[in-house]
N, C-alpha and C positions, 0 to 999 in steps of 0.2 A: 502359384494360384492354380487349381484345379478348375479344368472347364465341366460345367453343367452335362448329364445326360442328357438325352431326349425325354426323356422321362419326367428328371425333376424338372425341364423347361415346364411342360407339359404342367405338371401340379401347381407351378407358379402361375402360370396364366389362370387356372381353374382356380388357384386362393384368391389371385387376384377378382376376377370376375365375382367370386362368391361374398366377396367384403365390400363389392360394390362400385368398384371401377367397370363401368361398360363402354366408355370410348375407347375406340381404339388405341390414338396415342397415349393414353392412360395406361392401359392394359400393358402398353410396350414399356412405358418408365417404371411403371411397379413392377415391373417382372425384370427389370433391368436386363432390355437386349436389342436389336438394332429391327428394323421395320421388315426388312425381308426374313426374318431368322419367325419374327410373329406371323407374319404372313401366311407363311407355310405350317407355321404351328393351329394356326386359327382353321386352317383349313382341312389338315387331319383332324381337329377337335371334331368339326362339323362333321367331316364323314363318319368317325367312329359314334356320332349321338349325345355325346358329351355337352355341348355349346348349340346355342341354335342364334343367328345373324337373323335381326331385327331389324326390315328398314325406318331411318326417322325423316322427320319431314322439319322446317325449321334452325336447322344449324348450320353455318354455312361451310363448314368444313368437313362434316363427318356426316355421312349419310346414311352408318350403320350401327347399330351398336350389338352389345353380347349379353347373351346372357342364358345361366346354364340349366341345360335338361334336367328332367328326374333323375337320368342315370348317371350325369356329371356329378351331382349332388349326392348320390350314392355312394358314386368313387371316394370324395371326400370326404364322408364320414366313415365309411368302412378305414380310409387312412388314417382317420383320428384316433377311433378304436384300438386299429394296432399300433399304435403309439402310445397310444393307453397303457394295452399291455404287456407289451414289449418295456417300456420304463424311460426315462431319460437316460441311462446309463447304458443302453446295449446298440441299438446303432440310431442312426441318424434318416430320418423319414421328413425330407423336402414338404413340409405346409407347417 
């Protein structure tokens, strides 16, 4: 079993976030990876403008959630695009 880029971690959290997971521990199970490995992922998203951290008030566990910029949202569809036209037959594009 091959391990994940940084990369395709990276589009996994942003498919994840974009389908609607914005809790944390959510975001960690669908992307399937361990707390500190998101941690540090969640935290480049935010600097590079991708994700923006929402506080919430009401839950007793999670005090933040996600959810993502214009230009997150950009990222991800430009990747859909080339996967468009690229095909399912030529290589393999993580979302």
């Amino acid at each position: 079993m091959s391990r994940r880029s940084r990369f395709e971690i990276y589009v996994d959290i942003l498919t994840e976030i974009d389908s609607g997971t914005i809790l944390p521990t959510q975001i960690m199970y669908g992307a399937n990876m361990n707390w500190n490995t998101l941690k540090r992922a969640l935290e480049k998203l935010i600097a590079q403008g991708f994700i923006e951290e929402q506080p919430i008030y009401g839950i007793k566990r999670s005090n933040r959630i996600y959810k993502l910029t214009e230009r997150g949202n950009n990222f991800l569809n430009y990747l859909k695009t080339v996967k468009e036209i690229l095909g399912p037959e030529t290589i393999e594009i993580p979302i």
